[in-house]
C-alpha positions in Angstrom: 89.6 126.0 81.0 86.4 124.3 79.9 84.9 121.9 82.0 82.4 119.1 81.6 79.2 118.9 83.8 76.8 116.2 83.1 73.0 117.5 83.9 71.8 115.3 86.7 68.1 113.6 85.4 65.3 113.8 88.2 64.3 111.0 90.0 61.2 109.0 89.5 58.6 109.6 91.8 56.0 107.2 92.4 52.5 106.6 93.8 53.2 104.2 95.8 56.4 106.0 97.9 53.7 108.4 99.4 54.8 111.3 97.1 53.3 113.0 94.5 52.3 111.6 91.4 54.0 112.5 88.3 51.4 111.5 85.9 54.3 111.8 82.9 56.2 108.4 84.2 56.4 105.7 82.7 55.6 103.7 85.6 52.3 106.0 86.5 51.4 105.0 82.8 51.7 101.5 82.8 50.3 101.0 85.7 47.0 103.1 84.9 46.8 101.4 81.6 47.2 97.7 83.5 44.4 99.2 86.0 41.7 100.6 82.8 42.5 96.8 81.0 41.4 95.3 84.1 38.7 97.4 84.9 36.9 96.9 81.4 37.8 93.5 81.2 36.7 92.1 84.2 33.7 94.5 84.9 32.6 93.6 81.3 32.9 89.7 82.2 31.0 90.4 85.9 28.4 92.4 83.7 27.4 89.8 80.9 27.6 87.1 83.8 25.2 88.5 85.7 23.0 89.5 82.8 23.4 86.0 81.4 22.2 84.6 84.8 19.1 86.4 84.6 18.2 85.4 81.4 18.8 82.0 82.2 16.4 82.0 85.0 13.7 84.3 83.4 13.8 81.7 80.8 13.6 79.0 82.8 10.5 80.7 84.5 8.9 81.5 81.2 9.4 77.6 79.9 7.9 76.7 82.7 5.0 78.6 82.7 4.5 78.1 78.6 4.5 74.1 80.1 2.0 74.5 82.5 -0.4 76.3 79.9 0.1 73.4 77.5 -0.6 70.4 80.7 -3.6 72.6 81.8 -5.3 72.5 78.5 -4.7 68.4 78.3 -6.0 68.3 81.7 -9.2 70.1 81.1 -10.0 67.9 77.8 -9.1 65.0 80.4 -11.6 65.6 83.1 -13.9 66.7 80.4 -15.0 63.2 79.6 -16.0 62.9 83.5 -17.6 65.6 84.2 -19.0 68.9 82.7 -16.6 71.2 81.4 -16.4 74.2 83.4 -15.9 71.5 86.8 -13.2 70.1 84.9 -11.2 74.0 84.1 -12.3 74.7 87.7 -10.7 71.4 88.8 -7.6 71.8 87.3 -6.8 75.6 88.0 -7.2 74.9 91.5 -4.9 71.7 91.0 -2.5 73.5 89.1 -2.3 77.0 91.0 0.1 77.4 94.1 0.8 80.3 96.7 3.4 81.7 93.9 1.6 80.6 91.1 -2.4 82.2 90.0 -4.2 80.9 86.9 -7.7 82.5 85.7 -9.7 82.5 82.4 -11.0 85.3 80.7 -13.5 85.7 77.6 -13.1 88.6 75.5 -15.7 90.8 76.7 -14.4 90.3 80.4 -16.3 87.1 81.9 -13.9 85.5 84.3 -14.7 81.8 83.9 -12.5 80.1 86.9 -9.5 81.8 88.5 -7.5 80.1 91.5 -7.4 80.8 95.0 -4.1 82.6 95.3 -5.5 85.5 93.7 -7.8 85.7 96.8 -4.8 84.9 99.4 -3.7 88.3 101.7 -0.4 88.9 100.0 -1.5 89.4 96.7 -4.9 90.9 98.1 -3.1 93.3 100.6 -0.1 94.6 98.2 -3.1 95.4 95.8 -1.1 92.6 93.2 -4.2 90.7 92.6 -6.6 94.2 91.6 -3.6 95.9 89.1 -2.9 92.0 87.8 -6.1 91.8 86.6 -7.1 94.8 85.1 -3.7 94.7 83.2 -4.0 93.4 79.7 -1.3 91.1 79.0 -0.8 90.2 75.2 -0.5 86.9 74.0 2.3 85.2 74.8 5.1 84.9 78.1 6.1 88.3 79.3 7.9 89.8 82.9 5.5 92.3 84.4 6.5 94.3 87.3 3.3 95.2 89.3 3.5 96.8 92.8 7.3 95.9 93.2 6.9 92.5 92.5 8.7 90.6 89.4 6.0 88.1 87.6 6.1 85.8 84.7 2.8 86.2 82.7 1.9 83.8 80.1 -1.6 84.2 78.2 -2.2 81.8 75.7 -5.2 81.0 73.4 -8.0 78.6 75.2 -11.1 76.7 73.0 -12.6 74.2 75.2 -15.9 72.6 74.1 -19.1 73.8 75.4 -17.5 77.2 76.6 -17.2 80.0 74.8 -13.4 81.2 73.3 -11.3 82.6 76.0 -7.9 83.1 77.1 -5.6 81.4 79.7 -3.2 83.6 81.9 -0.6 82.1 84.5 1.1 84.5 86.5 3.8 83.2 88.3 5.8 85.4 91.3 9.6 85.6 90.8 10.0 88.7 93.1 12.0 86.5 95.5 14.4 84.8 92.9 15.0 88.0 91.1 15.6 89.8 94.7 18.3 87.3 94.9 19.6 87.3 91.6 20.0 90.9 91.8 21.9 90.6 94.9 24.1 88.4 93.5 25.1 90.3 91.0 25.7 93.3 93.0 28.4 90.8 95.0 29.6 89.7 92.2 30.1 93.6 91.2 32.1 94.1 94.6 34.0 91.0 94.1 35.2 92.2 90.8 35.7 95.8 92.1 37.8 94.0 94.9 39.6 91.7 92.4 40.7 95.1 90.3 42.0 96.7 93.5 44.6 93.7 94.2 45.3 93.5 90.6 45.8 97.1 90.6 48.6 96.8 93.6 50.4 93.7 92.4 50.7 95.3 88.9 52.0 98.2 90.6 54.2 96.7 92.7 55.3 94.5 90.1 56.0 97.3 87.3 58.1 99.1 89.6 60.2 96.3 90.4 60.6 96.0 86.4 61.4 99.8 86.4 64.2 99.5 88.6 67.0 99.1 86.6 65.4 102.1 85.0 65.7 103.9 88.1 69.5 102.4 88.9 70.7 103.7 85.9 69.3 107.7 86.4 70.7 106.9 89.8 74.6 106.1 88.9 74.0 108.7 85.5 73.0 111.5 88.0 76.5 110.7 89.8 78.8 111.1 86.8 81.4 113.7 87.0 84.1 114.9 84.7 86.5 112.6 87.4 84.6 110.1 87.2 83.6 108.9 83.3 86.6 106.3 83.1 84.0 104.5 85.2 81.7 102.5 83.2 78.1 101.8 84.2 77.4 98.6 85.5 74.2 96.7 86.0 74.0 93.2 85.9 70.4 92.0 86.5 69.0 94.5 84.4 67.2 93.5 81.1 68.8 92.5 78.0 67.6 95.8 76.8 68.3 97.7 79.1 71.6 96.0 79.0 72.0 97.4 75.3 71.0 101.0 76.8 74.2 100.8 79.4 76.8 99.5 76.5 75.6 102.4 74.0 75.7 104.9 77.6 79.1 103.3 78.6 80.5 103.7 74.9 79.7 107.1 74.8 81.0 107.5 78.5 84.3 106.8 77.1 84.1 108.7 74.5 83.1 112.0 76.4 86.3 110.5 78.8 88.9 110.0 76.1 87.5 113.4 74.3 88.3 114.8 78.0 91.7 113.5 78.7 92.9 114.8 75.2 91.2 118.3 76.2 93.8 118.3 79.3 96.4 117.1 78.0 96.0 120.2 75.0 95.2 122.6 78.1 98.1 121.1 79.8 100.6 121.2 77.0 100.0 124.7 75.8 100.2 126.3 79.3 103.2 124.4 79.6 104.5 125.0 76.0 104.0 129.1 76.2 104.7 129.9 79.6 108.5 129.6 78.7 108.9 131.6 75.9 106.1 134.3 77.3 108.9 134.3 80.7 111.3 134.8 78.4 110.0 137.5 76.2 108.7 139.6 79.6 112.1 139.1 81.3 113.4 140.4 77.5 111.2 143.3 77.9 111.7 144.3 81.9 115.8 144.8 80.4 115.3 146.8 78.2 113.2 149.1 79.7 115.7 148.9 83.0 118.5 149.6 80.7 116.4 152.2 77.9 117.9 155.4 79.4 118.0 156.6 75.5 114.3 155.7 74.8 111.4 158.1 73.8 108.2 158.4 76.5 106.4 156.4 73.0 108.4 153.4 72.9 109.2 153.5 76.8 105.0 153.5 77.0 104.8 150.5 74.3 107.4 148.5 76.3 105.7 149.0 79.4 102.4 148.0 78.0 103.8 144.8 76.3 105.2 143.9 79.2 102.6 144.5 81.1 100.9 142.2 79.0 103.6 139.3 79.1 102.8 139.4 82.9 99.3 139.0 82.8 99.1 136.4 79.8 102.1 134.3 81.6 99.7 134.7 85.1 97.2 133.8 83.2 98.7 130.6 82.0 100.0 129.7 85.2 96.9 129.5 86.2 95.4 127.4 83.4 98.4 125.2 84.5 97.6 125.0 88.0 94.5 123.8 87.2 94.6 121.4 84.5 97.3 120.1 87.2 94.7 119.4 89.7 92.5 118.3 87.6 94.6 115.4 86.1 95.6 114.6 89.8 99.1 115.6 89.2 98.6 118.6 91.8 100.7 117.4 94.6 99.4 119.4 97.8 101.4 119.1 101.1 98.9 118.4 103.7 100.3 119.1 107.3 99.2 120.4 110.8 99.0 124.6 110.2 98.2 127.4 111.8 95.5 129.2 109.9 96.3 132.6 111.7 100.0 132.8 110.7 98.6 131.8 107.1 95.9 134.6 107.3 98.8 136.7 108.3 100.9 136.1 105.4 97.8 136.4 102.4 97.2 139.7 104.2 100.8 140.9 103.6 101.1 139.7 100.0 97.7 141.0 99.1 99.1 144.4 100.6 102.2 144.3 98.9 100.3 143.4 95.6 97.8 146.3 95.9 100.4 148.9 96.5 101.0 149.3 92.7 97.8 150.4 92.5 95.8 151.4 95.3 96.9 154.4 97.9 97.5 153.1 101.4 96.1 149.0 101.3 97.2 148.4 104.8 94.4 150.6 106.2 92.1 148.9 104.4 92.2 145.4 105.4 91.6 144.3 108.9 91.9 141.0 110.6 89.8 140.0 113.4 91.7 138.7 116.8 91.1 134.6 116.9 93.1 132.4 119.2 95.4 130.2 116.8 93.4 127.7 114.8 95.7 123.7 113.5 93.9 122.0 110.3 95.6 120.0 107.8 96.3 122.3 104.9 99.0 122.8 102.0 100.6 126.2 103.8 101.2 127.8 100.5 98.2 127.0 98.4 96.1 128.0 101.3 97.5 131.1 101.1 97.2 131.3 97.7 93.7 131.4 97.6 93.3 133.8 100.3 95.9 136.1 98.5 93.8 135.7 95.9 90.3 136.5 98.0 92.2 139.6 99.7 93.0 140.9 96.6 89.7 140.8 94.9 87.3 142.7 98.4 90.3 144.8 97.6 90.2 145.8 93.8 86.3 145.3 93.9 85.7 146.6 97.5 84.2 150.5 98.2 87.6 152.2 98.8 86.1 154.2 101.8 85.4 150.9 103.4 87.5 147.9 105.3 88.0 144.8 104.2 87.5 142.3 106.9 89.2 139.0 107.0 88.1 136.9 110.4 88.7 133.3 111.5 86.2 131.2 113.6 85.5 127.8 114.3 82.6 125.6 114.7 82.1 121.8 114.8 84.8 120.8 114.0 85.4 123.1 111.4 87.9 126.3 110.9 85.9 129.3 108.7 87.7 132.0 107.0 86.0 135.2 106.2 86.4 137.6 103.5 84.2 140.2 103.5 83.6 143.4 101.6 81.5 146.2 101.4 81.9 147.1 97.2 78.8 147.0 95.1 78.1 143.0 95.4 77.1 140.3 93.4 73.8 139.9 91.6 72.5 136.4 92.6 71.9 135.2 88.9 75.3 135.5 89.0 76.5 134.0 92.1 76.3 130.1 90.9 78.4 131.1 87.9 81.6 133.1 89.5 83.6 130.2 90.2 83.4 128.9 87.0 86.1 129.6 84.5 86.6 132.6 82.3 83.1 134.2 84.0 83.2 137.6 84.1 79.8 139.7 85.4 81.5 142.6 83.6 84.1 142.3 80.8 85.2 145.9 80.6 85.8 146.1 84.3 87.6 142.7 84.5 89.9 143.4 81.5 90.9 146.9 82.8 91.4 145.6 86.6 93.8 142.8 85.2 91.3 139.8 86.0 91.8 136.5 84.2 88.4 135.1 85.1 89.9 132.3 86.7 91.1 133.3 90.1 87.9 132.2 92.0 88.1 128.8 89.8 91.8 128.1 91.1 90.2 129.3 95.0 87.7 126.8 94.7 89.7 123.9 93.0 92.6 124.3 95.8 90.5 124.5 98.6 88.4 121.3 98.0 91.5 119.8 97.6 91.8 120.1 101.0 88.5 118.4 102.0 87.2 121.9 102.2 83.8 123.9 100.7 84.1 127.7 99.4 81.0 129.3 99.4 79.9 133.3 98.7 76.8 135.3 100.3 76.3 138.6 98.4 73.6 141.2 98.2 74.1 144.4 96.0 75.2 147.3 97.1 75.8 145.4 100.6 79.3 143.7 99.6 80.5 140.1 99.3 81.4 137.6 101.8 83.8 134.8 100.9 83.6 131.9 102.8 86.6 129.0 103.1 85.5 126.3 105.7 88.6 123.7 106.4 88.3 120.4 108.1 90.4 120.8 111.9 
């Protein structure tokens, strides 16, 4: 009987749950490209605002160098009329010069004609400023030369006074400190910005993975859906109108896949139902005749007993296939009561013997059943047994013959185990997710010749958790099997 399993989808994972991150999320992707936007965009801004602040005072420096060029020449002509020329350029270089601003005239072949103080004064003499100032040639025109570390604006301009011979004015004026401190603001306004990103960075984060929660809701409730359970629809209400969308086109096809289900029961259900009659019918036909062939040949005696033989298994099989479409449309009606799990132990024992007899020599000395003191859980007596009949009878037909099969009963927090073990050739452990499911067979031949249906171990598990209870199976080859059936007490 097929069966629908819905692949459960992998959680997100995300940065910011202290787990690894899965650079292939949406979330990790948004949120790195939010992080690279702001990153360019405000380092980009800091960047051209401190650039821009530099210029802006570099050429506010440089205008007012170019200024005091043009006011010294006006001066000079000024003072010319009072007194000889080179008193008056001495006069006003030494008027206009500060401690952060020198002035001195040069002719072409080198003459210095008047030069101001502050080119004498210990700072500039000591850091060497004054010496590599003025050998430097300086072109015409308002330029930043760097000279021993410091930053200075340097304007030469053109100078024709009468009674002196052509020359050339240069102003040097010291922006070390202003430029120290523009720099430094810059580099804060860097950190600021760097700072800025960082926050950004977490609220954007923090903020895109509250958007992506729905997301994550619905791969939560997905994950959860059974084949039980896709008459429920999905349901999320603050979710986005298209995410919204996303959970209509998911719940539509939920009840598709549900209503595609409940017709593939019903069919299941129906034909086990349907055939079983006729097949009892046409098996009971066959068991009469052979009881009552005295006058048949050892052919047709052989092809009675084989058709029969086949009656029996096909209307097992479907018995089967009706047991379990039964319990999987909830029609299974189990009779839970208090039990003792040794009597029933007991019982699948005897049955399982009584089965094998057909064709094994001497069962009974095969199986052995471990002394327990008597063990009440709430159990359906008869399916209980069923599936341990069912168990027995597999360690049995699959079991080395040489060996025991050993059936034991144990409890432990507050729950009753039942072993089945074995000591046959084992299970390979590709293979051990995959026995409980229907119609799997590890090895056709050998499950068609030994009568298997392939869905003995389904019917084991199905009944059991039925009962609140787990079935599990530990195998090794060429070590044996162990069945395990643990039942609430």
């Amino acid at each position: 009987m097929a069966r629908v399993w819905l692949q459960p989808i992998t959680p997100f994972r995300h940065p910011l749950h202290g787990r690894t991150i899965d650079l292939r999320s949406l979330q990790t992707r948004l949120t790195a490209g939010v992080v690279l936007a702001s990153l360019v965009g405000i380092g980009s801004l800091a960047t051209w605002m401190g650039w821009r602040m530099q210029q802006i005072m570099l050429n506010s420096r440089q205008q007012g160098t170019t200024l005091i060029a043009d006011r010294l020449q006006e001066d000079v002509r000024y003072y010319s009329e009072m007194m000889t020329t080179q008193e008056a350029l001495t006069r006003v270089v030494e008027y206009r010069a500060t401690g952060d601003l020198a002035i001195w005239v040069e002719t072409p072949a080198g003459d210095r004609l008047a030069q101001s103080e502050t080119l004498t004064m210990g700072s500039w003499q000591t850091s060497g400023v004054s010496d590599a100032l003025l050998s430097t040639s300086v072109p015409i025109g308002v330029k930043i030369v760097p000279v021993q570390g410091w930053r200075l604006v340097v304007c030469a301009s053109r100078l024709e006074l009468p009674g002196l011979p052509p020359a050339t004015l240069y102003i040097a004026d010291d922006i070390t400190a202003e430029y120290q401190g523009l720099q430094q603001l810059v580099r804060m306004l860097l950190m600021a910005s760097l700072l800025l990103i960082g926050l950004l960075s977490v609220a954007f984060a923090l903020y895109i993975r509250r958007t992506l929660s729905p997301i994550r809701r619905l791969n939560q409730l997905a994950s959860q859906v059974t084949a039980d359970t896709l008459d429920q629809p999905l349901n999320l209400e603050a979710a986005p109108t298209e995410l919204q969308e996303l959970v209509r086109s998911y719940n539509l096809m939920l009840a598709r896949l549900a209503k595609a289900w409940g017709q593939q029961k019903r069919l299941v259900n129906d034909i086990s139902h349907e055939l079983r009659t006729p097949l009892s019918l046409v098996q009971g036909y066959l068991e009469s005749t052979l009881r009552r062939g005295h006058n048949l040949t050892a052919a047709q005696r052989e092809g009675l007993e084989i058709a029969a033989a086949e009656a029996n298994r096909t209307t097992r099989l479907l018995t089967e296939i009706l047991d379990l479409a039964r319990l999987d449309n909830g029609q299974g009606v189990l009779t839970l009561e208090p039990t003792d799990l040794q009597d029933v132990i007991h019982q699948a024992v005897a049955i399982a013997i009584t089965a094998a007899t057909t064709t094994q020599p001497s069962p009974e000395a095969r199986v052995r059943v471990a002394a327990c003191a008597p063990v009440i859980a709430q159990a359906d007596r008869q399916k209980l047994c069923s599936a341990l009949v069912e168990l027995i009878d597999n360690a049995l037909r699959y079991g080395d013959p040489q060996q025991p099969v050993q059936v034991s009963l144990t409890t432990q927090e507050g729950w009753a185990t039942i072993q089945v073990q074995d000591q046959g050739s084992g299970i390979p452990v590709f293979c051990q997710g995959d026995i409980f499911e229907p119609f799997y067979r590890m090895d056709e031949a050998r499950s068609r010749t030994s009568g298997g249906t392939g869905l003995g171990l389904t019917l084991v598990r199905s009944l059991v958790e039925a009962m609140a209870g787990q079935v599990t199976v530990q195998s090794r080859p060429n070590c044996g099997s162990v069945f395990t059936l643990r039942i609430p007490i």
